[in-house]
Every structure is written in C-alpha cells, then in structure tokens.
C-alpha positions in Angstrom: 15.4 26.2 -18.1 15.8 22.5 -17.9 18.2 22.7 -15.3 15.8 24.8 -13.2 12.9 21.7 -14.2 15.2 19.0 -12.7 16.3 20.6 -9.6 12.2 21.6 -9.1 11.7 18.2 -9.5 14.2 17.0 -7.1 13.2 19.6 -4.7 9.7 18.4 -4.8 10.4 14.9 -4.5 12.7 15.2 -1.4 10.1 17.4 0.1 7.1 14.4 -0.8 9.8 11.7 0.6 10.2 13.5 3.7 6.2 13.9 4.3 5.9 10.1 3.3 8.0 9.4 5.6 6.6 11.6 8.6 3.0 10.6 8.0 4.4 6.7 8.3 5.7 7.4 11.5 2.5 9.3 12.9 0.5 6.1 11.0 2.2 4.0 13.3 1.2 5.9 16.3 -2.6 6.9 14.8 -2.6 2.7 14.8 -1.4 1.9 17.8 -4.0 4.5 19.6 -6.7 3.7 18.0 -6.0 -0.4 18.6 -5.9 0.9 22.3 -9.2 2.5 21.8 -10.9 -0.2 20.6 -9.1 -2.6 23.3 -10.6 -0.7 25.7 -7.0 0.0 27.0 -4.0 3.0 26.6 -2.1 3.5 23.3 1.4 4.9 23.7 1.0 7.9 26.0 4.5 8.5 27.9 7.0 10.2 25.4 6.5 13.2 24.7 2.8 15.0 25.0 0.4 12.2 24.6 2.8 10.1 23.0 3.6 12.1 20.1 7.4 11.5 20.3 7.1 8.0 20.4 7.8 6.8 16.6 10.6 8.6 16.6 12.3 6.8 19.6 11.3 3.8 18.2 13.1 4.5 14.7 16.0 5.4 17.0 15.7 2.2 19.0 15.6 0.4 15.6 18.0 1.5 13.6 20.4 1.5 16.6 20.1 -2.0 17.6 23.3 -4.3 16.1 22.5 -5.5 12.6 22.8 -9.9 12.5 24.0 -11.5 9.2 23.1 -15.0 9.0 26.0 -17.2 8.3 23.7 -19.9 5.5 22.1 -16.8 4.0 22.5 -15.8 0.3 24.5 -12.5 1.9 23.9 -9.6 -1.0 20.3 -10.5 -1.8 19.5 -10.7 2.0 20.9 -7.5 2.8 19.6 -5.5 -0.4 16.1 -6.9 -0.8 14.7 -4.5 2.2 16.5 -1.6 0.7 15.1 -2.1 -2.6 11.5 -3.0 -1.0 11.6 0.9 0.7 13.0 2.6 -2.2 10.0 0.9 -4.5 7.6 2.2 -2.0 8.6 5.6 -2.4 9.4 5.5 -6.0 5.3 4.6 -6.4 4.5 8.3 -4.6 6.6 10.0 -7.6 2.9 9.9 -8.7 1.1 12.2 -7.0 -0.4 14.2 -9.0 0.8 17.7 -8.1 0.0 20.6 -10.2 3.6 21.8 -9.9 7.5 21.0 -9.4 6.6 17.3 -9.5 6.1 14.4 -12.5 2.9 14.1 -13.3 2.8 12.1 -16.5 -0.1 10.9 -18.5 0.9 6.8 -17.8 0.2 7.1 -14.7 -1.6 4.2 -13.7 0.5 1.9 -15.9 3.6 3.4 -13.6 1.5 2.3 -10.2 0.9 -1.5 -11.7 4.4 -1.7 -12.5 5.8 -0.9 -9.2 3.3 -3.2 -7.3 4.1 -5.7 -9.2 7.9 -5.5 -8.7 7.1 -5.3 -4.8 6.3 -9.0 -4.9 9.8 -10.0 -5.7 11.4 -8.3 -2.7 9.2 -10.4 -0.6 9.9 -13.3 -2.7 14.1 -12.4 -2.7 13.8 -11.6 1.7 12.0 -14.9 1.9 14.4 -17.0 -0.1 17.5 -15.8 0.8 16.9 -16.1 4.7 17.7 -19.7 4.3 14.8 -20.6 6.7 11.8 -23.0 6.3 9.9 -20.1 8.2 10.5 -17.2 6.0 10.2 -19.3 2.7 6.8 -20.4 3.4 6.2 -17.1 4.0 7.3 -15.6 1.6 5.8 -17.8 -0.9 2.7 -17.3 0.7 2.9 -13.4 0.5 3.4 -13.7 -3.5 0.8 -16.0 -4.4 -1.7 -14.0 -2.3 -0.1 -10.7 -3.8 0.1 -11.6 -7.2 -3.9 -12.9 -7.5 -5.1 -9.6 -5.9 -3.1 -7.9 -8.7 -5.5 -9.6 -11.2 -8.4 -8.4 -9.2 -6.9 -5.0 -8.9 -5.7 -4.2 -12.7 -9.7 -5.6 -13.7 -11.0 -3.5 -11.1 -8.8 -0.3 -12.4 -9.8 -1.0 -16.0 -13.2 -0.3 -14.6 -11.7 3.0 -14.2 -9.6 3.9 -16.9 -12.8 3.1 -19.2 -14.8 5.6 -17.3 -11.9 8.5 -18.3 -10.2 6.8 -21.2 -6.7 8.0 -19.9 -4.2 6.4 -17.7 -3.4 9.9 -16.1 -4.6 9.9 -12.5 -5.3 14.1 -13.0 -8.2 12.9 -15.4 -9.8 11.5 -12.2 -10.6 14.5 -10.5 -12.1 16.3 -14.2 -14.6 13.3 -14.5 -15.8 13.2 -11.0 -16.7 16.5 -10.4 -20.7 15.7 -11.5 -20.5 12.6 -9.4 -18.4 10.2 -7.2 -17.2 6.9 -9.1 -17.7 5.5 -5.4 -21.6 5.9 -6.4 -21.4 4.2 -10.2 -19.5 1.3 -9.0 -19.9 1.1 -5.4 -19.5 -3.0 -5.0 -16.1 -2.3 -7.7 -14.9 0.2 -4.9 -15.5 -2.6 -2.1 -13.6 -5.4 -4.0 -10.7 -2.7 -4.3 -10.8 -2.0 -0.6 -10.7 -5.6 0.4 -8.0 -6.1 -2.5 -6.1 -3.0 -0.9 -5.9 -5.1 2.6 -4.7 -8.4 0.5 -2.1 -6.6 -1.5 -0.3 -4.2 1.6 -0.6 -8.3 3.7 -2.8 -6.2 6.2 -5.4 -8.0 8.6 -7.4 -10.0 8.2 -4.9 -11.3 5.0 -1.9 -11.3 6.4 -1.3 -15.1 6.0 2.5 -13.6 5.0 3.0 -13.1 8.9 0.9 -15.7 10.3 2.0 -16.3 13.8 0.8 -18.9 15.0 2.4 -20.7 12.1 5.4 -19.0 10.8 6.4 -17.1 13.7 6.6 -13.9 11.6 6.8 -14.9 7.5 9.4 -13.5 5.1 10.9 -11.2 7.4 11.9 -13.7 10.8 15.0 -13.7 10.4 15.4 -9.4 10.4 16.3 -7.5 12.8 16.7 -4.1 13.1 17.3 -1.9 10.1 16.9 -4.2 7.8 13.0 -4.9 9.9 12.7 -1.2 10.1 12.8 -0.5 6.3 10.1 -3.7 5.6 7.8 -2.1 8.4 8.5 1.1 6.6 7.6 -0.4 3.0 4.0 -1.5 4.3 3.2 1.6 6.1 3.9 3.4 3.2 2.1 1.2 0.5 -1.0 1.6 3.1 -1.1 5.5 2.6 -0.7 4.8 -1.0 -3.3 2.3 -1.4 -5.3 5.0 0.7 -4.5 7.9 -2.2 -5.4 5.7 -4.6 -8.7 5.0 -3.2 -9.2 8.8 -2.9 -8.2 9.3 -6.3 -10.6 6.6 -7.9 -13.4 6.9 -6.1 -14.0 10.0 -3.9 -13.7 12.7 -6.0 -10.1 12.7 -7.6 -7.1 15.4 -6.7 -7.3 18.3 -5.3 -5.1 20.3 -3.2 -7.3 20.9 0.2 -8.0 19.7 3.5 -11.3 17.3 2.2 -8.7 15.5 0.0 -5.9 14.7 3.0 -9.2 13.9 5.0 -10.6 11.7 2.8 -7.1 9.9 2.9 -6.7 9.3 6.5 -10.1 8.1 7.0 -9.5 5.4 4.4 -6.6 4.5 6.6 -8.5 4.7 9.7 -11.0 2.2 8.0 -7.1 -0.3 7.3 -6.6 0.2 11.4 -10.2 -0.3 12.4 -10.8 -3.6 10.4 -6.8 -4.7 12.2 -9.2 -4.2 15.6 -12.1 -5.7 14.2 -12.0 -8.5 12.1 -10.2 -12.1 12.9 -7.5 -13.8 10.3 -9.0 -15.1 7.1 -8.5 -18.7 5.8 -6.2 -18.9 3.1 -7.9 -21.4 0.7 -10.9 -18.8 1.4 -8.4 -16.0 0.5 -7.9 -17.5 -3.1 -11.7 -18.2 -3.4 -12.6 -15.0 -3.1 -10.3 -13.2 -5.7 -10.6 -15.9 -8.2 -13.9 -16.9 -8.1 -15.6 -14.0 -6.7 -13.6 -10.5 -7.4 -12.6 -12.0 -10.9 -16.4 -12.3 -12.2 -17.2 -9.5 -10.7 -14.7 -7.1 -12.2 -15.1 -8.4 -15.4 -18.8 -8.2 -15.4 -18.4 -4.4 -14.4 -16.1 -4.1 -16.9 -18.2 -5.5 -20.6 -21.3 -3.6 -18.6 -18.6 -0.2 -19.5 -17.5 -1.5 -22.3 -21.4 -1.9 -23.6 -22.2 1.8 -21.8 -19.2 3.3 -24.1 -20.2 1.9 -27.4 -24.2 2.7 -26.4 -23.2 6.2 -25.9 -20.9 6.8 -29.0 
C-alpha cells in the first residue's frame, strides 16, 4: 500500500511538472501577444498556426546554443545556481492542493515561505559567482528588493492564516465559500499583488535587470541553458504567485474551469502592467514596502487579531 502511495505521488508530480512546464512555455507566448497587442503591432505569428509552435523553437534554439564558462568565475556555484533556481521553482508547485495522488500537507504555507525565501540565494550565488561588477550589483539588488517584499508578504499572509487558523492552503476554499477574502481585505489583496510583481523581479520592479544600468543584472553573463532555466524559474514563480492569489483571495481550490480562469487572468493582469506601467525608482521601491505595505499589514492584522478575540 505504501509503495502504491509513493509511485501515485510520483506519478502525479511528473504529470504537475510537465503541465508547469507547458503552461511556462505558452506564458511566454500569451506575453509576447498580448505586448504586441498593446504595441499596436504583431506578436509571434509565423511558426506554426498563429504562432503556437514558437516556444518550443525557442527552447530548442536555447538549449542548443554552445554553453560559455567564464575563465574568473567561481566554476561549480556558477554552473549549479540556475539548476538549483528551476528545481526550487517547481519543488514550490508540490503544493497544489490536489484532492488526490499528490502531497497536500497541512503546513502548507509555511512550505511556500520556505522556498521563496531560499530563491533569493540563487540570485544572490548567480550574481556573485559571475565575477562581474554587472551581475553583482544585480544581484545584490534582486535580494534586497526580494527579501523586504518577503516581510510584506509573510504580514500580508498572516492576514490570512488568522482568517482560517490553519496553514493548509485546502482550508482556503472551506472559508471562502460565503464570501471572497478579496472583499474583507481588498487593499491586503492589492499590497500582495504589487508584492507579487516585486518578489517574481517583474515590471515595473525589476531593478534586478535594469538595462539601462546593468545591461541585464545577475544573469549577464548566461547564456543559453544556463539563461534558459533562470527565464524558466521566473515564469514559473509568476504562475505560482498567480495560484496563490487565486487561492487567498478568489475563492480557494477547486477543480474547474473558473479556478484555471481565475489564474490566467491574474497573469494576464503580470503581462498587462509589463505593457503598461514604466520602471519604478528604487529608493521608491523600499519606501513603499517599509513604510507603506509594513503599516498597513500590520494594521490589518491586530484589526483580526481584535475580530478573533471579539468573536470568541
């Protein structure tokens, strides 16, 4: 019988890697349309029907190209820290909360914090060991950023977890079936968008791959598949961040259309403020999650705390 749990398990999780990793690719392409769209001008439309086969030529063109090895760099920590980057961002989707053939343990959330915050030493380790000016600044930039917006996001979740008084992301969906937590704490569930597009480095935060300045942050100096499994990381995080929205604050888990829906429109909202907005400031960046999501959460969160010990 446990042999039987283990091999559902793995079964399951291959099958949730492999859709990760499908709806990454089509993410790529959903972006690059809709940037089209709103640039009044053609996304990808020549491989395949209307494009279609185009993320998959590009992961071929990628992971074909010759792999460079820099002669200064710190060699094993260069060459591992994108591998461990990709493998973190899956390992996070292990949460999911299936009702079958999957783990779908009752610390949950803690599990989620955890990963997140091991993410920001990859970026920190593919900075570093580069050996450039370029990617160390970036780098460095990409963790301070990422590391204040985890404040903002653990006080925003506690928000949360007070509301259920579980760390088990099924709970979710049981408390929300009266009513939305979008609608009890709808400025908490803007502070975790904007805190979402801080923490994946997406516009208009991604001072971690500011151009203009540091040609392209942490990752310059990779090419190929070493570039290909970063690019894959943030992609991934993005759909992540998007479940996670879905799960806290429109309505929780359940297995139907509404709930996939809910979670591409959340990343349609990650494209359309790419198209939209310009780059932050970065002294602006820190102003805002320490002196305005910090109060904010924590205002939301005694207000709870209060509402708890009214009600028991």
């Amino acid at each position: 019988m446990m042999l039987m749990d283990y091999l559902n398990i793995l079964i399951g999780g291959l099958i949730l890697i492999i859709g990760v990793l499908i709806g990454v690719a089509f993410l790529t392409l959903l972006e690059r349309k809709i940037l089209g769209y709103i640039q009044i001008r053609k996304g990808p439309n020549k491989v395949g029907y209307m494009g279609l086969l185009q993320p998959f030529s590009d992961a071929i063109k990628l992971f074909s190209k010759e792999q460079m090895y820099l002669s200064y760099s710190n060699y094993v920590t260069y060459y591992f820290s994108p591998i461990l980057s990709f493998i973190l961002s899956l390992l996070v989707w292990m949460l999911m909360p299936y009702y079958f053939n999957m783990i779908s343990f009752n610390l949950g959330i803690l599990f989620f914090l955890c990963c997140t915050s091991l993410g920001v030493y990859t970026i920190m380790i593919a900075g570093w060991s580069s050996n450039s000016n370029y990617s160390l600044l970036g780098g460095l930039r990409a963790v301070a950023q990422t590391i204040s917006y985890e404040v903002s996001l653990s006080l925003i979740l506690l928000s949360s977890i007070l509301m259920i008084m579980d760390f088990n992301l099924l709970m979710l969906n049981y408390y929300q079936s009266l009513i939305w937590f979008l609608f009890l704490m709808f400025p908490l569930s803007l502070c975790w968008m904007s805190s979402m597009l801080a923490e994946t480095n997406r516009t208009p935060f991604d001072f971690a791959e500011g151009e203009s300045e540091l040609v392209s942050g942490f990752n310059i100096e990779y090419s190929s598949g070493g570039f290909a499994l970063i690019f894959l990381a943030e992609y991934s995080s993005i759909l992540f961040m998007s479940l996670m929205f879905s799960l806290i604050y429109l309505g929780g888990y359940n297995l139907n259309l509404l709930f996939y829906l809910k979670m591409v429109f959340i990343s349609f909202l990650f494209i359309w403020v790419r198209g939209t907005l310009p780059r932050y400031r970065y002294d602006k960046l820190m102003y805002l999650s320490w002196k305005i999501y910090l109060p904010i959460s924590l205002n939301y969160l005694i207000l709870f705390i209060g509402l708890k010990i009214l009600l028991i």
